[in-house]
N, C-alpha and C positions, 0 to 999 in steps of 0.2 A: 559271407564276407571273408569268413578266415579262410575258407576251403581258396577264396582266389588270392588272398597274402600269401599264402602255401603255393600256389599254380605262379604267381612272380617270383616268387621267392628262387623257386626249383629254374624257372625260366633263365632269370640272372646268372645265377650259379653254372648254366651250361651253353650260356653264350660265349663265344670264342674269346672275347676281351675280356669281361669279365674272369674267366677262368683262370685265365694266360696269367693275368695279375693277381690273384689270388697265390698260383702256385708260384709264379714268382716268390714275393712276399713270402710265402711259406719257407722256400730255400732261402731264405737270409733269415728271418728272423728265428731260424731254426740255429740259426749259428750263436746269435747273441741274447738269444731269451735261455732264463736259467729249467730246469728243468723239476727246478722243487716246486713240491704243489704250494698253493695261497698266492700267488701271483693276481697283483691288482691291477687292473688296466682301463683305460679312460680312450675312448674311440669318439673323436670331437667333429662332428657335422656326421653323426654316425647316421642319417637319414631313417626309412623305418628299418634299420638295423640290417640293409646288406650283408654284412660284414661281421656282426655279432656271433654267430655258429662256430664261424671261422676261427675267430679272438678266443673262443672259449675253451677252445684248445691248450691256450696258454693260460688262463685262470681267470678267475671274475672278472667280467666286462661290466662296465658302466658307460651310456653314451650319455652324448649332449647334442639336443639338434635344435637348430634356431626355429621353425618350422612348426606349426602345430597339427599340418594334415600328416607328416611323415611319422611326428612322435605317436602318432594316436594308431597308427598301422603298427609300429613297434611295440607301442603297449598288449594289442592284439595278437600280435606275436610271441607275447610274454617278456621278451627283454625289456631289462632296468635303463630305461632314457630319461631322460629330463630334459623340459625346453628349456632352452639360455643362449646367450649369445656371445659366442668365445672370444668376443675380441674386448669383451669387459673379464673385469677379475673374475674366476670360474668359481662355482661353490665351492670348492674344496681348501681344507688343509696345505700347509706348505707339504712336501714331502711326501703328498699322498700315495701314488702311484710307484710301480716297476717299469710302466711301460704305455706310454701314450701316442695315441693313430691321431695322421690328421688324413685322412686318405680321399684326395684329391676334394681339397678343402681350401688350404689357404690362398688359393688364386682365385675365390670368390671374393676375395677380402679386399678392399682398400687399403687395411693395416693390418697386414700380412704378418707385421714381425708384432705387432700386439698378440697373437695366437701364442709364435714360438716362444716369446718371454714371460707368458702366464703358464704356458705348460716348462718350462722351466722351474718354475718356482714348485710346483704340485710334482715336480719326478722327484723320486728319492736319489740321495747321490749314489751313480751308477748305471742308472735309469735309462731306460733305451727310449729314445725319440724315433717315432716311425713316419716318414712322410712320402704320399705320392702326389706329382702335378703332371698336367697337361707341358708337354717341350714343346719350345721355340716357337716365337711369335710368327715367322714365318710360315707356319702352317696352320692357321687362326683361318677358321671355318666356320660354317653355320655352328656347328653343335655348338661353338665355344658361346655364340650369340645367343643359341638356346637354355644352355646352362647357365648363363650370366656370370661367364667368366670376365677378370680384370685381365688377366695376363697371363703369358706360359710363361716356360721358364727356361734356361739352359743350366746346366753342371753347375758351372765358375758362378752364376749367379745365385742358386740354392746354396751352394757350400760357404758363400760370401754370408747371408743370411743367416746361418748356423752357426757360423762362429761367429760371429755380431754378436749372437746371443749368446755364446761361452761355452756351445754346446763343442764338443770332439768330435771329429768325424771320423765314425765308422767305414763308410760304404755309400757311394754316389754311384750309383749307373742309370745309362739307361734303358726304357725297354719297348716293347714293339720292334726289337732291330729289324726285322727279317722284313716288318712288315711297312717299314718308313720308305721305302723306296718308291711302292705300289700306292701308299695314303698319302705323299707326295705328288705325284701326278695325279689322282682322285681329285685332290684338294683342288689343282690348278684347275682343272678343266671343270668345276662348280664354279669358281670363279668369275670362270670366261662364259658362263650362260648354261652347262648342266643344269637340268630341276634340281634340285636340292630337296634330301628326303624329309615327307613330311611328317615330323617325329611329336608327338605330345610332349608337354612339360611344364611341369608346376608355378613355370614362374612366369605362365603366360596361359594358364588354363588352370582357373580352382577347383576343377573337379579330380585336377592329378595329384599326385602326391611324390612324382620324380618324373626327371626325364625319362623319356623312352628309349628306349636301346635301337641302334641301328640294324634290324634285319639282317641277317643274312641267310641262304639257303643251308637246307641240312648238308649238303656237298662243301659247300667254303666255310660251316661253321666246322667240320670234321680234319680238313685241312688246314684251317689256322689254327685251331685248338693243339693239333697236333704240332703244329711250329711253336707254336706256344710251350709244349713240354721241351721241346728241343731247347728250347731258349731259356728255358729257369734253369737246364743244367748246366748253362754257359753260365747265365750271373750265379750259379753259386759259386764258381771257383771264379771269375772275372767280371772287371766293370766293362760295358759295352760301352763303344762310343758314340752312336748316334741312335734314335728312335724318338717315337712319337710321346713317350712318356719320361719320367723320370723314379728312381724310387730312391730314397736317403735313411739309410740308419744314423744315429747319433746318438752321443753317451752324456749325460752330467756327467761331469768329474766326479771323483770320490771324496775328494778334498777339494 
């Protein structure tokens, strides 16, 4: 069993999307994460811990995933998760945290902004907020049905949302640019009668423990991986303006 958490695990980490976004994120929160060690961090719908390797980079990860078949793959894994459900008060401390993930989390939510106002409360003042969502409802697809998304999002609408909640904003871009043009027309022609891939996922099959990643050959995963490096060297110095994703940094105040 762990030999195949290790076989997903490695699987995820060199799929083309995943990666893209991975290294994205890395070029930004490389800008506003401090660089002293003891860094405390809270990674919210962290599933069986995608994402926790990554985080550990910048100092203690702690997750929280609603879910009890993905917490028990991350325990297997050895990362610290807890099951709970972040749209109630979260266990912790006011002020606990440096630095809390919702990475592509709160568009599964009805109350969206019950996440960002509880993680509010747990950042310490200074504290980076990290968020990633699925963009613009116009390109609402199977996967989003398969994930059991509420909603995408655009810019003006996330950044509306964060300062709601009193958060600063750092840094809104989006990402997938290179690749919104191509998952654009993809999307339409599913629409109009393409089979649509048929992908496993947990919230329609209890033998899963996450969606399944969409396929692609080792040729187009080698080429989009690669647009994908192209593309984090762009949002580290600029916000992009259109793509399939979004990513937000944001700060509590100091005061």
């Amino acid at each position: 069993m762990q030999d195949k958490q290790h076989n997903d695990l490695e699987y995820i980490d060199n799929h083309w999307w995943f990666a893209s976004r991975t290294r994205a994120l890395n070029c930004l929160m490389r800008q506003v994460l401090p660089t002293t060690p003891g860094l405390r961090l809270l990674d919210i719908g962290c599933g069986g811990g995608n994402m926790i390797h990554h985080l550990a980079e910048y100092g203690e990860v702690i997750g929280l995933e609603i879910d009890a078949r993905p917490v028990k793959v991350a325990h297997e894994r050895g990362y610290n998760v807890q099951q709970f459900d972040a749209t109630y008060s979260m266990p912790y401390a006011d002020h606990s945290f440096d630095a809390i993930t919702a990475l592509d989390v709160i568009e599964h939510n009805e109350d969206d902004m019950a996440i960002l106002r509880d993680s509010y409360r747990l950042l310490k003042p200074g504290g980076c907020m990290i968020i990633t969502v699925p963009a613009f409802m116009f390109l609402w697809s199977h996967n989003d049905d398969l994930n059991a998304h509420i909603r995408r999002y655009t810019a003006g609408e996330l950044k509306a949302k964060l300062t709601e909640t009193g958060f600063d904003i750092w840094r809104v871009s989006y990402n997938n640019f290179f690749v919104f043009p191509l998952a654009a027309v993809l999307l339409t022609l599913r629409r109009t009668g393409e089979a649509k891939p048929d992908l496993a996922s947990h919230h329609v099959d209890e033998d899963e423990y996450q969606v399944e990643m969409e396929p692609a050959s080792p040729l187009v995963n080698t080429i989009l991986t690669g647009v994908g490096q192209v593309e984090a060297g762009l949002i580290e110095r600029v916000n992009l303006p259109v793509g399939t994703s979004l990513i937000a940094l944001a700060q509590k105040p100091l005061v």
